[in-house]
N, C-alpha and C positions, 0 to 999 in steps of 0.2 A: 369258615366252619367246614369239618370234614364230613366225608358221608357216613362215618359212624355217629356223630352229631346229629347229624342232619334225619338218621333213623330215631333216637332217642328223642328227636324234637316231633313227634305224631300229634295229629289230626285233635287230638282227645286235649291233650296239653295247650294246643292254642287253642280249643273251644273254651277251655278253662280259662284260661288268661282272656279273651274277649270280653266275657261274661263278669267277670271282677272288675274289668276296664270300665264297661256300660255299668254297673249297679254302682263303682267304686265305696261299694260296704259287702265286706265279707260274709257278714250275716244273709245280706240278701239275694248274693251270688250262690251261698252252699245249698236257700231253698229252694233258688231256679236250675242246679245242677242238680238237685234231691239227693245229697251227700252233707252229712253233716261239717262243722268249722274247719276242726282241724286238721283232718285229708287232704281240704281244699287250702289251708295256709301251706301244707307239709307240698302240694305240686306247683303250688307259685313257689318257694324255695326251689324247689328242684329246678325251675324254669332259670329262673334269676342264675343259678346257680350255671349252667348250661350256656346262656346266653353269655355271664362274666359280666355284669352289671346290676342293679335296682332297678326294677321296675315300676316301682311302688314306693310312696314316700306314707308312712304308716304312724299318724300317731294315735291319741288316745281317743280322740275328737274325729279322725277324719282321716280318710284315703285319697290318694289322688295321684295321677302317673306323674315319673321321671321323664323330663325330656326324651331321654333314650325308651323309655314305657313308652309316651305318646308316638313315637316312630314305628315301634312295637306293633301299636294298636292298632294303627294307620293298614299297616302292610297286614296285618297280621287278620283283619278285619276283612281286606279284599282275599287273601288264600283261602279262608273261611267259606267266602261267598262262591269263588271260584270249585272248591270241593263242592258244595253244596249242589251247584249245577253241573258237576261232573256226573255227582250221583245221579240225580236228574235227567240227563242226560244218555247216559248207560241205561240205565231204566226203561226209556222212551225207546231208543235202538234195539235192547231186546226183547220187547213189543212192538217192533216194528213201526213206532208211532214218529221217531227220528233217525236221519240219514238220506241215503240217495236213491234212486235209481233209475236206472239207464234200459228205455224199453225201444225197441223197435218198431217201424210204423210202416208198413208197406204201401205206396203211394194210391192204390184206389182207396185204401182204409180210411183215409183221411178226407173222406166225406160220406164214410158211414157213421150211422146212431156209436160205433165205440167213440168217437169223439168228446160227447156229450159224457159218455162214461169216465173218459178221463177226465176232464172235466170236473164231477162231481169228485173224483180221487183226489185231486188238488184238493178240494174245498175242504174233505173232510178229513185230509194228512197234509196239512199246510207249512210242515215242518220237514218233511220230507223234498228235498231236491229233485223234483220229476224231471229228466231231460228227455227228451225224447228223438229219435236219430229216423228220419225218413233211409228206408232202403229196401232194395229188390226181394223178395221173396226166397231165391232162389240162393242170398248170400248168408241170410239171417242163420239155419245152425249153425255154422261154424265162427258166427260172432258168438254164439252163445256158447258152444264149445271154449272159444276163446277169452271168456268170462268175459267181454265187450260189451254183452247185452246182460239183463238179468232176466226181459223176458221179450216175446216177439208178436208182434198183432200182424198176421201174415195170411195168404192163399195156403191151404192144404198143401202137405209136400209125403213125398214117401215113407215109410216107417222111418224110424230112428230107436231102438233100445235106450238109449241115455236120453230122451228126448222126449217130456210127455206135453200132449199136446190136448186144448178143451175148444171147441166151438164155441166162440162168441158171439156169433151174429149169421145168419142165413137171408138171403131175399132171393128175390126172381132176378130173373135174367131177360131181356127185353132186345128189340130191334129198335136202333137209332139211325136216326137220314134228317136230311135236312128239311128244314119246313115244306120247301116247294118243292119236294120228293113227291112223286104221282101214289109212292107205294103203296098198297093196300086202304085198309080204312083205321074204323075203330080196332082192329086187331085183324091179325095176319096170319098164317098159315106156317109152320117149321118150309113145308114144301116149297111154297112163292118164298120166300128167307133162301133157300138152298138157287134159288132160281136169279137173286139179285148178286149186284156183283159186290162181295166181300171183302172184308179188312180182316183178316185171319191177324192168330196172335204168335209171334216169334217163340219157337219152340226154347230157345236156350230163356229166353229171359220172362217170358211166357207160359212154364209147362204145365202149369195148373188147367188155365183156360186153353189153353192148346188141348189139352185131351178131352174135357171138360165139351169141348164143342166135338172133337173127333167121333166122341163116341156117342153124342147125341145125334148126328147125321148117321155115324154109320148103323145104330140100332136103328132110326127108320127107314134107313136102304136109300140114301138122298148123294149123291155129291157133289157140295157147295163150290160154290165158282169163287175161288178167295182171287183178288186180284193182287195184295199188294198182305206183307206182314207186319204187325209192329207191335207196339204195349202201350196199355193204359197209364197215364191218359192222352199219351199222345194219337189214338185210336180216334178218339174225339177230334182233334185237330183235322186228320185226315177223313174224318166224312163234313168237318164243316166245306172242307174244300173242294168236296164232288168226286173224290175220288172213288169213294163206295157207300157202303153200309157195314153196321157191325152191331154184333151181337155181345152187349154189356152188361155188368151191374144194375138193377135199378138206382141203388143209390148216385149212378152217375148222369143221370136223366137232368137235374137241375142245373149239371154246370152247362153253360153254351145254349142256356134254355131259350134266349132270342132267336136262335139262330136254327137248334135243335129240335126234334120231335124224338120221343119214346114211345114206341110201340108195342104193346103184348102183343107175346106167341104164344097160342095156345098149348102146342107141343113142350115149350120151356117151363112152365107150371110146376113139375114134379122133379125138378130137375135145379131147385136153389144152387146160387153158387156159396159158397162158405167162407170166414172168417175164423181162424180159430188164433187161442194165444199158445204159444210155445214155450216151454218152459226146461232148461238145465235138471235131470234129474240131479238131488244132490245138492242147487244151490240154496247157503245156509243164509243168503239176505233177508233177516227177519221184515222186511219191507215185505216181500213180496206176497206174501203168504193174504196181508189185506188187499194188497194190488190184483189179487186174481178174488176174492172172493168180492171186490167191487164191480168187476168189470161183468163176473157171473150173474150177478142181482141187479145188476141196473138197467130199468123198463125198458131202456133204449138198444139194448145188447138180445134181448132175446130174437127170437128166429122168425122174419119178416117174409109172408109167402105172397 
């Protein structure tokens, strides 16, 4: 069949022919297409005609396909179905209800309340492909520039024009040391904190909480004794093993909690660290659009002091 054929054979024409197939009485196929008889005898002709076969063996008594008809019906029965969920389908993607998307997860995030928020985005877009890709904070716009991402759960970064960006999540920020750390008590001083010896965080891969802590000593007039640099969570690793103390996320208080103690600082209070999502100004992934207004609503996501 050629593809002039193959345009003259539309969507409409095999819905007609299906529908005659199932009823095999013409009477009761033109009430379930609400077309009266003889339109509908006049596009099975055209059909038959098209195809270069009978589809239809027609007497006075009774309807019933040609061997070449029931092949017809067969195939012709599944293109039907197939359309059907195409449209379906298109539909669902330009609501954003079916397709993919590719979010970014910066690795402290992944033991904060957004978790639980993705989470409930699964449950309630179960058709959607969630992938989600762990990566540094500091790599994420220009995945997203790179359409790589379609959105990013990340540490605060510099402005961006093409870049807009919503707070997701806020908590406190706390002193962590090992159980048998003499440090303080129920809560601790920024001052006694400036005065223990520290785990600072890697400026290149770090810059958020790098400055983030900079400028909380240097507004109180303190300068902390960092021994040694790195990033979370390997930050944790190195105060399980005596190397210092460090000043973290709440939310990372429960991993190493054998081994671990979190401590408030009075001074860090007013001073939450941030979570926000990043977003491609511009990107037209009908997904995304519920991917942030779940993540905005969900009890788990608002701002933890």
């Amino acid at each position: 069949m050629s593809v002039s054929e193959l345009m003259r054979l539309d969507g409409k024409l095999l819905v007609t022919f299906c529908v005659v197939a199932q009823e095999l009485h013409f009477g009761r196929a033109a009430q379930r297409l609400c077309i009266s008889q003889p339109p509908l005898s006049q596009q099975i002709k055209r059909l038959e005609k098209l195809v270069g076969t009978p589809l239809f063996e027609r007497t006075t008594r009774s309807v019933s396909l040609t061997p070449a008809g029931a092949v017809m019906f067969h195939r012709a029965s599944r293109l039907c179905a197939d359309m059907q969920e195409m449209l379906q389908l298109t539909r669902q993607s330009a609501q954003g209800l079916h397709g993919s998307l590719r979010v970014g997860l910066a690795p402290s995030a992944g033991y904060s309340p957004v978790v639980q928020a993705l989470q409930a985005y699964r449950r309630q877009h179960p058709q959607i492909a969630l992938s989600l890709h762990e990566m540094n904070s500091v790599h994420m716009p220009a995945a997203l520039r790179a359409r790589e991402l379609d959105a990013a759960v990340m540490r605060p970064f510099a402005a961006h024009a093409d870049i807009d960006t919503q707070c997701v999540h806020r908590e406190a920020l706390g002193l962590v040391a090992c159980h048998d750390d003499l440090v303080g008590g129920a809560r601790i001083s920024l001052a006694q904190v400036a005065q223990s010896p520290l785990i600072g965080y890697e400026a290149d891969h770090s810059p958020y909480f790098r400055q983030l802590l900079d400028d909380l000593f240097q507004q109180a007039g303190l300068a902390p004794r960092i021994v040694q640099e790195s990033r979370l969570p390997t930050i944790l690793t190195l105060v399980e093993a005596g190397v210092g103390r460090a000043i973290v996320p709440w939310s990372l208080a429960r991993l190493h909690a054998d081994t671990l103690k979190f401590i408030p600082v009075d001074e860090l209070a007013p001073r939450p660290a941030s979570l926000v999502m990043a977003t491609l100004r511009g990107n037209a992934n009908p997904a995304l659009a519920n991917f942030v207004a779940t993540l905005l609503a969900h009890p788990g996501t608002q701002a933890q002091e």
